[in-house]
Structure formats: C-alpha cells, structure tokens
C-alpha positions in Angstrom: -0.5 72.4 -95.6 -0.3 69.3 -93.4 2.6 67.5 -92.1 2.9 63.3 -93.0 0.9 61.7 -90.9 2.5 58.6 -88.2 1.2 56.0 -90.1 3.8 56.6 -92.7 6.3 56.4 -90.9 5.6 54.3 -88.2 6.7 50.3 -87.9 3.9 48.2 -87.8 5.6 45.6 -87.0 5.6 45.3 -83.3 7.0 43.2 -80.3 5.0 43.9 -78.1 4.2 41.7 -73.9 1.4 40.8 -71.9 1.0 41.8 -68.6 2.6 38.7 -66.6 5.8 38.4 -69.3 8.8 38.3 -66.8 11.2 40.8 -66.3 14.0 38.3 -68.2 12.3 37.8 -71.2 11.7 41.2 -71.9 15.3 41.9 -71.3 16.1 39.6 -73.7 13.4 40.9 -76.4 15.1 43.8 -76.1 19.0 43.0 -76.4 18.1 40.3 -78.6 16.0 42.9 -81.3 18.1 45.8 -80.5 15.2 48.1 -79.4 15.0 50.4 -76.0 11.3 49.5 -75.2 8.1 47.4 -75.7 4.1 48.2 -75.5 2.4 46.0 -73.1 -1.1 45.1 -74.4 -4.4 43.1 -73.2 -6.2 40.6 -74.7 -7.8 42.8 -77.1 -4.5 44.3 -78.3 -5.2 48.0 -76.2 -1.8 48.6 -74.9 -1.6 49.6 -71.1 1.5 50.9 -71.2 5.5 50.6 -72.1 8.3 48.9 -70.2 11.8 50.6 -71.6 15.6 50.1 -71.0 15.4 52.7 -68.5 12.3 50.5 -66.4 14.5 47.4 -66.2 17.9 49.1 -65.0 15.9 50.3 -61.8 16.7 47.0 -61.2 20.3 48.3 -60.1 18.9 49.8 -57.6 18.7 47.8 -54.7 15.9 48.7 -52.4 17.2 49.1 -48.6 14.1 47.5 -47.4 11.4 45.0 -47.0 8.4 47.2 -47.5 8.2 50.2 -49.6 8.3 53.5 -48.1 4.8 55.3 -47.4 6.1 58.4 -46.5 7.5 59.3 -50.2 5.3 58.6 -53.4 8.6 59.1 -55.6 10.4 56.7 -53.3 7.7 54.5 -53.2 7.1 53.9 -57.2 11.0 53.4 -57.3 10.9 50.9 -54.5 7.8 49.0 -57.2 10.5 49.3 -60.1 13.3 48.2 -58.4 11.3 44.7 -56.9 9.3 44.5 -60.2 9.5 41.1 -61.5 6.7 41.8 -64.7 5.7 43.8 -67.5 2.2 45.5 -65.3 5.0 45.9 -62.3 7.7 47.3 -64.5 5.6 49.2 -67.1 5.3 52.6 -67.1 1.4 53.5 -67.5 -0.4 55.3 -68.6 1.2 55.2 -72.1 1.5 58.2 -74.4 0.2 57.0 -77.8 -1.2 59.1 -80.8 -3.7 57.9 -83.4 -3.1 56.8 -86.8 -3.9 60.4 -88.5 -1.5 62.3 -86.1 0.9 64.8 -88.1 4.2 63.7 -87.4 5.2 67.5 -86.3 2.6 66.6 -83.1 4.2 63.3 -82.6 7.7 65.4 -82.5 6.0 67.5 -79.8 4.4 65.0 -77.8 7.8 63.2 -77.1 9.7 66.3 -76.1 7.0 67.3 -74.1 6.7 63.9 -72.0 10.2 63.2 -72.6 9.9 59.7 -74.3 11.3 58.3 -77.5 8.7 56.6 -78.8 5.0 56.1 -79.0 2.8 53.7 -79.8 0.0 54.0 -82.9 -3.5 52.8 -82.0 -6.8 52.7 -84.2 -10.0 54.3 -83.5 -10.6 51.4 -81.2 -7.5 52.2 -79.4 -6.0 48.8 -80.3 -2.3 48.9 -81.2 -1.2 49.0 -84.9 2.1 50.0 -84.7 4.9 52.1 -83.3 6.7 56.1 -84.1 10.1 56.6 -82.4 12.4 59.6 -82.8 14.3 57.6 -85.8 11.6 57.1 -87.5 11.2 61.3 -87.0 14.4 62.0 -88.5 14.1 60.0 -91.3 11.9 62.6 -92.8 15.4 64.9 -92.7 16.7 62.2 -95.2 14.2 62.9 -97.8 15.9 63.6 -101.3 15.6 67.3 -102.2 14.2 67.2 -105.6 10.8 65.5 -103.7 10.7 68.5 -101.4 11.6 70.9 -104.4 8.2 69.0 -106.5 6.0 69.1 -103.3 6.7 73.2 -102.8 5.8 73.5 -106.4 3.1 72.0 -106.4 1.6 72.1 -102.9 2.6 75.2 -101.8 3.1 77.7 -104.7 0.2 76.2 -107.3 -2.4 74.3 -104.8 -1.8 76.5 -101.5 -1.1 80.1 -102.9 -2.5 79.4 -106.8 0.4 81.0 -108.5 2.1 79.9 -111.5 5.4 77.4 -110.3 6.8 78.6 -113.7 7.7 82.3 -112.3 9.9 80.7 -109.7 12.6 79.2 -109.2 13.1 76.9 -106.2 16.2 75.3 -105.4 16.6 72.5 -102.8 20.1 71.7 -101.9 20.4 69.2 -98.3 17.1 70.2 -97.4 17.8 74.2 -97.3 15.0 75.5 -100.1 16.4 78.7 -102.3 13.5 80.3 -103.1 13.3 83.2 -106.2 10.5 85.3 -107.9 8.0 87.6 -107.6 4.9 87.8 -105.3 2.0 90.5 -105.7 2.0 91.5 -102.2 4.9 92.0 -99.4 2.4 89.9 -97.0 3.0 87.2 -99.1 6.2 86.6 -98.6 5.9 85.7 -95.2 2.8 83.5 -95.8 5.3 81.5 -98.8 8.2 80.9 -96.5 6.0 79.9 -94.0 4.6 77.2 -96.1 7.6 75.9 -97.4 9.4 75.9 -94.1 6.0 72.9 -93.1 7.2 71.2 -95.8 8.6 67.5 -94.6 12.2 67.1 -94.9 12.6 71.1 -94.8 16.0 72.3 -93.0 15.8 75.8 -93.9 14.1 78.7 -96.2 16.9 81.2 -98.2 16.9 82.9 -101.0 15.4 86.5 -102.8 11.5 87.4 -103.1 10.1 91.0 -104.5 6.7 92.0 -104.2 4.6 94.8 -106.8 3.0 96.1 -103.9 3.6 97.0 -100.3 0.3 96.1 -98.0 2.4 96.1 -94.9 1.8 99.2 -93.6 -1.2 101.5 -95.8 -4.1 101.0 -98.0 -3.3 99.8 -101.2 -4.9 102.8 -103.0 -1.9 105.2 -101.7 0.8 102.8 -102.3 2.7 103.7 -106.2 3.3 100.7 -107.9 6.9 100.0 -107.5 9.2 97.1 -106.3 10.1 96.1 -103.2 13.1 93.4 -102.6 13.3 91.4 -99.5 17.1 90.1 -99.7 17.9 87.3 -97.2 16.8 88.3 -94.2 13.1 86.5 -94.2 15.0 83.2 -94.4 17.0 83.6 -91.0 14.7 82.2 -88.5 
C-alpha cells in the first residue's frame, strides 16, 4: 500500500522570483496572493531556495551596526536578513523540496522535521513544477468516506490480503473505518488494521475481527480449531 503521491496534491501553479527581485515586490506577491512564501529559481527554473513571511519580517529587526558581527554565525546570518534588500539575500537556501513521486506521508515528515510549511516539487531535472504545503496535506483528511470505504475494499482486503470484500463489512463514518469479519489467522489482524490505517484520508481503525486460528504464540498443528474475538482494543492506537 502506498500513500498519494505530491503531484496530486500539489499546485502547479507557482509564483515563484529571480534572484535580484526586491525585497518590495515580493512583499507585495505575497499580501497581494495571500500566500506565506515563494521559490526563488534560476534561469533554468532549478529553484535555489524560498524567501517566506518569516524572511521579510527580519526586516523589524534593526541591526545595531554597520558591519555584521564576526564573532557569532547566528548573529551574523540575522544581521544578512535584517539588511537584505533581495530574494538570494533574503532567501533561505538550501531549499527542502521532494520529487514528483514522493508519498505525501514523507512530504508530512519532511516538513515537521525541518520545520517548514511548504515545499517545492521539482522533476528529475530538478526544475520546479510545482508546490505541496501543509493545506494541501490536510485536504486528504477531507476525502468523503465512501472513497476510503471502496479503496479498503478493494486495495487492502481483495488486492493486498486476497480475501473476499463480501465477508466484511467496513463502515467509514468522518474518516474512522468500522471494520467487521473474519480473518484465518490472529496475525492478520494486525497486518489488516495496519493497512487500512495507510489508507489516505484515514482518522482512525475501530471495530470487531475474529480469527479461526491462533498463530500468535505455537505451531499451528497444536492449536484446536476454535474462535478467537479481538473486541476493540486493536483499534486504540
């Protein structure tokens, strides 16, 4: 099971600057379009890097002199910000950006791990196609539940496990799957909820599963053939 993949979700249609674009007309791209930051690119569309809102209100910060410290690289880089009268000065560089065949679940990861809110989308020639910010993340969380109840049908229980959707019935209500019937193995059960919990749009896995055979802790020949129930509990995360 894969996640979506950026492209899918992404905007392709991007403002993006140049290098030598002023500091005011990138403000204004920015209150004007109602957007918190733009790629900077070269000539051949590669983007160097991102000027956000956060770049430009360094510019409240009035250095306290002429030259920038040398004593202090942190003091220094916000003595460059605060002067910065461009996009190369102002940008921040390099830029975090994923490829077009990046899952979104990776994307998710990236920008919590470097702390941004968006990233830009480049080709296999590293030339900028497009954009993937948080919204565009949580719009997946929006996607109507009888899509996600057809995509664990058919993905997860007939493609991915090769069981009949027919002995189960899955109920998606707000994203939270109910998920009820039978499996032939108790390991199973935690390989199905794990599956349907990577399913896009996915909030939460609840709901009844019994197994016809216990593998979880003997060899199948000593186990009788009876019925186990998991109730609940494999659905709490």
């Amino acid at each position: 099971m894969r996640h979506r993949r950026v492209d899918s979700v992404m905007t392709a249609d991007v403002l993006t600057v140049r290098p030598r674009t002023g500091f005011k007309h990138i403000a204004t791209l920015l209150s004007t379009h109602d957007i918190s930051a733009v790629p900077v690119i070269d000539g051949e569309h590669r983007v160097l890097g991102v000027v956000s809102e956060a770049d430009l209100v360094a510019k409240y910060e009035s250095p306290s002199m002429d030259q920038p410290p040398l004593w202090s690289a942190a003091r220094r880089d916000a003595w460059l910000k605060a002067t910065a009268t461009t996009a190369e000065d102002l940008m921040t560089s390099p830029a975090i950006t994923v490829g077009v065949d990046t899952d979104i679940a990776k994307a998710a990861r990236l920008m919590t791990d470097h702390r941004v809110k968006r990233l830009p989308v480049v080709d296999a020639d590293d030339r900028l196609v497009g954009i993937v910010s948080r919204h565009d993340l949580v719009r997946v969380f929006v996607r109507p539940d009888n899509e996600i109840a057809a995509e664990i049908r058919e993905d997860v229980l007939l493609r991915a496990l090769c069981v009949a959707p027919s002995d189960f019935e899955v109920d998606v209500h707000d994203g939270v799957v109910a998920l009820h019937g039978q499996m032939e193995r108790r390991s199973m059960v935690a390989v199905t909820v794990a599956l349907c919990r990577h399913v896009d749009g996915v909030i939460d896995v609840t709901g009844d599963l019994t197994f016809t055979l216990d593998d979880s802790t003997v060899d199948d020949a000593t186990v009788p053939q009876n019925v186990g129930i998991l109730h609940g509990m494999w659905g709490q995360h």
